[in-house]
C-alpha positions as CSV (number, residue, x, y, z in Angstrom):
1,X,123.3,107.4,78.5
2,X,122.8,103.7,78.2
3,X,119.8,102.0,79.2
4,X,120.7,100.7,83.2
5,X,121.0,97.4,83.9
6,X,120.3,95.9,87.6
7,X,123.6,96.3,89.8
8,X,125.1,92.7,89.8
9,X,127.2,91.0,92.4
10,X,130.5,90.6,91.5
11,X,130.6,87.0,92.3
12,X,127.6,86.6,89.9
13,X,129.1,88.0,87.5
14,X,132.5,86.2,87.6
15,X,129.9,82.5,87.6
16,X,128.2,84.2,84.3
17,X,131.2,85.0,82.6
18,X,132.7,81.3,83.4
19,X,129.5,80.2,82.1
20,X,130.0,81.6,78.6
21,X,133.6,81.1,78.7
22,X,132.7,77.1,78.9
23,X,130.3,77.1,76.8
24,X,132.1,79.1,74.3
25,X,134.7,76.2,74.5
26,X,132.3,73.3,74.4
27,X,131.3,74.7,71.2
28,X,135.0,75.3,69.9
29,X,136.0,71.7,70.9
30,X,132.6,70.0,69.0
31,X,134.0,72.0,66.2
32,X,137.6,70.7,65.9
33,X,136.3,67.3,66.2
34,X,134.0,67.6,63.4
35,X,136.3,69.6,61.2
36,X,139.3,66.8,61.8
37,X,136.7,64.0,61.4
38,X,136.5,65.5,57.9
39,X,140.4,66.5,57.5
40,X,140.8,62.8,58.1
41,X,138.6,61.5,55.5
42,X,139.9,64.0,53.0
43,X,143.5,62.1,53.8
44,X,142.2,58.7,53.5
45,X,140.4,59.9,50.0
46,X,143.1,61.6,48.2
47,X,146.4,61.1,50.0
48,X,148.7,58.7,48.2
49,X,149.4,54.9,49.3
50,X,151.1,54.6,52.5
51,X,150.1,58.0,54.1
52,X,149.0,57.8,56.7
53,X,148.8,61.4,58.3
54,X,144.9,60.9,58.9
55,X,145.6,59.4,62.0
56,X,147.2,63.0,63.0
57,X,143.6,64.5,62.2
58,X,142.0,61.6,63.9
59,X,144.0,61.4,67.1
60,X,143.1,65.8,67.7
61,X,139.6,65.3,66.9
62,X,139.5,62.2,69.7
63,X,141.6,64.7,72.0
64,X,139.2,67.2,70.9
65,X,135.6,65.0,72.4
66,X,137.6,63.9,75.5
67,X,138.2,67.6,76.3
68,X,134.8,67.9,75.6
69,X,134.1,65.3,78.0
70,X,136.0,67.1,81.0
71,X,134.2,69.6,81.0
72,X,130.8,68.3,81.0
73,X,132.2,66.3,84.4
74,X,133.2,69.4,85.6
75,X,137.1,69.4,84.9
76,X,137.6,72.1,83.1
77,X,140.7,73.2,84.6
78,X,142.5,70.4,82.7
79,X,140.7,70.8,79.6
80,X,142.6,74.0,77.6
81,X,146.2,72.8,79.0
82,X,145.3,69.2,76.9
83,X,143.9,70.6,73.7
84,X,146.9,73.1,73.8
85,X,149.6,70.8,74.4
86,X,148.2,68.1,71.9
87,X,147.7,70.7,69.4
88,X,150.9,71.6,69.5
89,X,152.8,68.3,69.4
90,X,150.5,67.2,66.8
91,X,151.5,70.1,64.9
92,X,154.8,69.9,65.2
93,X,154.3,66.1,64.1
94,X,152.5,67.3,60.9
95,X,154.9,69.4,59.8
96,X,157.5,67.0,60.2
97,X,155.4,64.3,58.2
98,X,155.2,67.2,55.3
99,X,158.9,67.8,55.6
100,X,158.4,70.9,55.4
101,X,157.4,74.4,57.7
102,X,155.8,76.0,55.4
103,X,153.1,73.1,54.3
104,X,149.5,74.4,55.8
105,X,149.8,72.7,59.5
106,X,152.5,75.4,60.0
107,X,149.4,77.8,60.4
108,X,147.9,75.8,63.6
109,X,150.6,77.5,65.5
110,X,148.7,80.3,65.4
111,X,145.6,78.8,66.2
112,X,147.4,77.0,69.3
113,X,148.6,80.6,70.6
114,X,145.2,82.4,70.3
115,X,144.0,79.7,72.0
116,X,146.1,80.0,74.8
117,X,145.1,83.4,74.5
118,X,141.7,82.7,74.8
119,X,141.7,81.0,77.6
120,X,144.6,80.6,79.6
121,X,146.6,83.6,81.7
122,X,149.6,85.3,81.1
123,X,152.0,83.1,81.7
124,X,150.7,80.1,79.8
125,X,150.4,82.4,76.7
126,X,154.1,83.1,76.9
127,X,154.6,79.3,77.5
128,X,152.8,78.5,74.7
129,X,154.3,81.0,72.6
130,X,157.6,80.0,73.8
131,X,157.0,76.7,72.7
132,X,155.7,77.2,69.5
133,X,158.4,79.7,68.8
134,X,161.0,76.6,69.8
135,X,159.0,74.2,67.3
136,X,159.3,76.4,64.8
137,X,162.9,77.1,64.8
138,X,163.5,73.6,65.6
139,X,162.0,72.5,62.3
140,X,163.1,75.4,60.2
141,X,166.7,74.4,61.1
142,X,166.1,70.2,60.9
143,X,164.9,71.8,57.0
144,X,167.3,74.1,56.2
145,X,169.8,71.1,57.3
146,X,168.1,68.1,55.3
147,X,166.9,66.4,58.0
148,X,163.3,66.3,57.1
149,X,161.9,64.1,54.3
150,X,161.0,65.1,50.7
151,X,158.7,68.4,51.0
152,X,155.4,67.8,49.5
153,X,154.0,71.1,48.5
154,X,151.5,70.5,46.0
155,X,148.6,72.9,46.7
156,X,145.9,70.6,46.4
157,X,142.6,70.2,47.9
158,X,143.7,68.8,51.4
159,X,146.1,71.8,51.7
160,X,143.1,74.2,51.3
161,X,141.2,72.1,54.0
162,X,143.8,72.2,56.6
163,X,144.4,75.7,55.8
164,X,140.4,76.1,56.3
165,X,139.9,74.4,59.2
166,X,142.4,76.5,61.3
167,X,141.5,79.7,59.7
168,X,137.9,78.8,61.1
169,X,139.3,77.8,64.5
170,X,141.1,81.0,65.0
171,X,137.8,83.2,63.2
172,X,135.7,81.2,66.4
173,X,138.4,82.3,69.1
174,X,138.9,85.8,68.2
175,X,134.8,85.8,68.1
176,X,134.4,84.5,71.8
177,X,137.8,87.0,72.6
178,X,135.6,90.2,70.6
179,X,132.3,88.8,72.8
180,X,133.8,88.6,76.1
181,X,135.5,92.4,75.6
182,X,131.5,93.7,74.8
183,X,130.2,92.4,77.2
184,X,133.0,93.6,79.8
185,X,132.9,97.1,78.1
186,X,129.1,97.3,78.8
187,X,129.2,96.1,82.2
188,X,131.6,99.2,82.9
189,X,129.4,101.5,80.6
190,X,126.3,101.1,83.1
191,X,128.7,100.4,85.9
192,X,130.3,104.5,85.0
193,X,126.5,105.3,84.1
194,X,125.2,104.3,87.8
195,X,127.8,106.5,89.0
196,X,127.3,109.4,87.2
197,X,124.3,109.1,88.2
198,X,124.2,108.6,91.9
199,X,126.9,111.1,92.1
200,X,124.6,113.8,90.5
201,X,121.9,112.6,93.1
202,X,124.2,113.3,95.4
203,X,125.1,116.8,94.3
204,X,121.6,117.8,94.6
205,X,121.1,116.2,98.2
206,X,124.0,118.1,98.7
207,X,123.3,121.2,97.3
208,X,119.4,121.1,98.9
209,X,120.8,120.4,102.4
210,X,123.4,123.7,101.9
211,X,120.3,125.5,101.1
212,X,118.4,124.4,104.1
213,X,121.6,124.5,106.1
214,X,122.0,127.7,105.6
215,X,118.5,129.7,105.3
216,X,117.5,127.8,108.3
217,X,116.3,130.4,111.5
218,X,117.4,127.7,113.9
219,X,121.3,127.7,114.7
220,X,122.9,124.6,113.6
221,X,126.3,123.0,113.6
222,X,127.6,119.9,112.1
223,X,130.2,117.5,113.8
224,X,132.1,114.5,113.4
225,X,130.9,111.3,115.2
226,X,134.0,110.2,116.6
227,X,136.3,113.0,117.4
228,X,132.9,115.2,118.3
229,X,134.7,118.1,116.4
230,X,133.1,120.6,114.3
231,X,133.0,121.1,110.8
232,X,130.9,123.1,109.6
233,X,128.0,126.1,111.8
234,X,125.2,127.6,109.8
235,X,124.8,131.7,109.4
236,X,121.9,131.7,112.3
237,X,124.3,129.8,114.9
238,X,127.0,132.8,114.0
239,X,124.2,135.5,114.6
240,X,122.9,133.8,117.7
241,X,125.7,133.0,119.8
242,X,128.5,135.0,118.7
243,X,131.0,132.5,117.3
244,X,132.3,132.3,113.4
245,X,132.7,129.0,111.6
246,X,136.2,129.4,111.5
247,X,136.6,130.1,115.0
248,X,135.1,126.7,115.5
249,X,135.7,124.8,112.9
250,X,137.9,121.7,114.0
251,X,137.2,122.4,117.9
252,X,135.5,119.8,119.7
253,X,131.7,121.3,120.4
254,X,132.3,120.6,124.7
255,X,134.0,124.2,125.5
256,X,129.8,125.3,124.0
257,X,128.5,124.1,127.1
258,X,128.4,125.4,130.8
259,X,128.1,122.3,132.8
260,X,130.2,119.2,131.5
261,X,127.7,116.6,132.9
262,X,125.4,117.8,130.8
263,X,127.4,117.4,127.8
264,X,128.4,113.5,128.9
265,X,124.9,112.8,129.2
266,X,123.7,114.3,126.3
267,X,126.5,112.4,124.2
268,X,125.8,109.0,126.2
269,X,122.1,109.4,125.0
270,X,123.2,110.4,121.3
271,X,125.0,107.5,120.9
272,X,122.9,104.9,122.3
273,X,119.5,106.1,120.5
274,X,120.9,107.8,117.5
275,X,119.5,110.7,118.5
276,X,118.3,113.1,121.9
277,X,115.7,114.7,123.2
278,X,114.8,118.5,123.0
279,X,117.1,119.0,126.7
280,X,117.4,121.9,128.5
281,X,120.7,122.7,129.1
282,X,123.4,126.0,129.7
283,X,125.1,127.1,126.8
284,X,128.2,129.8,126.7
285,X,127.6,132.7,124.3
286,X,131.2,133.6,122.9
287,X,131.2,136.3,125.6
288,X,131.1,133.6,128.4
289,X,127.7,134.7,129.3
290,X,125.5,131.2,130.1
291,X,122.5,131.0,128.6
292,X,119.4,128.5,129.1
293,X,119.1,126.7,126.0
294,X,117.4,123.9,124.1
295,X,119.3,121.1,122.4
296,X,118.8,118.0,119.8
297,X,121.4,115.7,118.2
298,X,121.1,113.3,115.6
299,X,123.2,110.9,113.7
300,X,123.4,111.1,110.2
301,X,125.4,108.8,107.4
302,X,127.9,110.3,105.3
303,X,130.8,108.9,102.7
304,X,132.8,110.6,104.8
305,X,131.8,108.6,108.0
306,X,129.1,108.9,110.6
307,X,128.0,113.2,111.1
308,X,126.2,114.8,114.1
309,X,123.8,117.6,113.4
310,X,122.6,119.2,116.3
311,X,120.0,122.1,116.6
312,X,120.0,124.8,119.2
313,X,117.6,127.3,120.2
314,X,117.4,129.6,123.5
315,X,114.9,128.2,125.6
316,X,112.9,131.7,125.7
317,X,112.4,131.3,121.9
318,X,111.3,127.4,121.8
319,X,109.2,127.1,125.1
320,X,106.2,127.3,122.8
321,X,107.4,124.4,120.7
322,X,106.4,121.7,123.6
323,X,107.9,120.9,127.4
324,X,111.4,119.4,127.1
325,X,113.1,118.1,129.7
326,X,116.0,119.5,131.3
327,X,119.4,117.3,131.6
328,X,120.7,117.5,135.7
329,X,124.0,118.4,136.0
């Protein structure tokens, strides 16, 4: 088994993973910017006269420090929506500029979905992927139609970078995504581990109290707290006052005694202590015969709900064991 780690509040845990998750993404957006600080003075270096796609680079990184920004004021909530929708308008835009869908920008669209991914729910991931999917088709179809300008598909160095840069961006999301999913995965390791564990504790409680339950001289019998209705009488309670566990079993434990205001007051008493006196009170064998005898009740928790165990003895058998009082009728 794993090495346990303390049991953690829930809400704790939900405040740590939001932790990781922003900081995860403070990190990814310093990235961009710094990457398409560089894309943009690779464009103003070796693109030809009159390009001008390095404002494309420069406008996401800018996008890219003014998500940062947000969250650092505490706004994250808007923060993946704007680096999603930029990216993909400004992806679209550079494709278009190429004239082509297969020039390297066409591979941000993957970036944009597994960043949606990342971060966002379900139904922004199939928005975004929507979207992307309409882009795509939208520009395939302006190209197949010769609606785009001249393709330029020279492999040069600025393809390699773009390429670069959002194979990098997608190798940091899938990194956070592989992070997260470890650290959920161990949380439910220990989480199964504390289980197994308790549960085994509890088999052994369990099996020691059967033991003592049932080797036990004194008669016992187990009932539910709020119906009063027995569950479960030991082999010495059988032996001792005539009655089997399945003649019992499910019968609520008042047709036991002789006088019925004893049995209110001994149940008023149990319930507002948590547990009775020794009391001296009559008891019915199974024969009807009423017999003087000696009776304590406690509570005791269970899974199951709230138990009574109460122990009985004839009163000729426990005198010895002190003076108890007797319970008027």
């Amino acid at each position: 088994m794993l090495d346990s780690r303390p049991l953690e509040d829930p809400t704790a845990i939900e405040r740590s993973e939001r932790r990781r998750r922003q900081r995860s993404l403070r990190w990814l957006l310093l990235g961009i910017a710094v990457m398409m600080a560089f894309q943009a003075v690779v464009d103003v270096l070796l693109a030809p006269p009159g390009d001008f796609r390095f404002a494309i680079s420069l406008l996401m990184g800018g996008l890219a420090l003014l998500a940062h920004q947000f969250l650092l004021a505490g706004r994250g909530q808007w923060v993946v929506p704007l680096l999603v929708t930029s990216a993909l308008v400004l992806t679209g835009l550079a494709m278009y500029s190429y004239g082509s869908v297969r020039a390297a920008s066409s591979l941000a669209l993957l970036g944009v979905v597994v960043l949606a991914g990342t971060y966002q729910r379900l139904p922004a991931l199939l928005a975004t992927t929507g979207a992307s999917v309409l882009v795509l088709g939208a520009l395939t179809w302006a190209e197949a139609t010769g609606r785009l300008t001249t393709p330029q598909m020279s492999a040069d160095f600025r393809f390699w970078v773009m390429a670069s840069v959002v194979v990098v961006v997608i190798g940091a999301l899938l990194h956070h995504t592989r992070q997260a999913t470890d650290e959920a995965y161990l949380r439910r390791l220990n989480q199964i581990e504390d289980r197994l564990r308790l549960e085994h504790e509890r088999d052994q409680s369990f099996r020691r109290f059967g033991r003592i339950f049932r080797l036990n001289p004194n008669a016992l019998l187990v009932q539910r707290a709020d119906t009063q209705a027995i569950m479960e009488v030991n082999p010495a309670f059988e032996r001792n006052w005539g009655y089997t566990g399945d003649q019992v079993a499910g019968l609520k434990a008042d047709f036991l005694w002789a006088e019925d205001q004893q049995w209110q007051a001994h149940s008023r008493l149990l319930f507002a202590q948590g547990c009775t006196d020794w009391c001296r009170v009559r008891w019915l064998r199974s024969d009807g015969q009423a017999v003087d005898a000696l009776v304590y009740s406690e509570l005791n928790e269970d899974p199951g709900g709230p138990l009574i165990l109460t122990t009985v003895a004839e009163s000729a058998v426990a005198a010895a064991a002190g003076h108890p009082r007797t319970i008027a009728a």
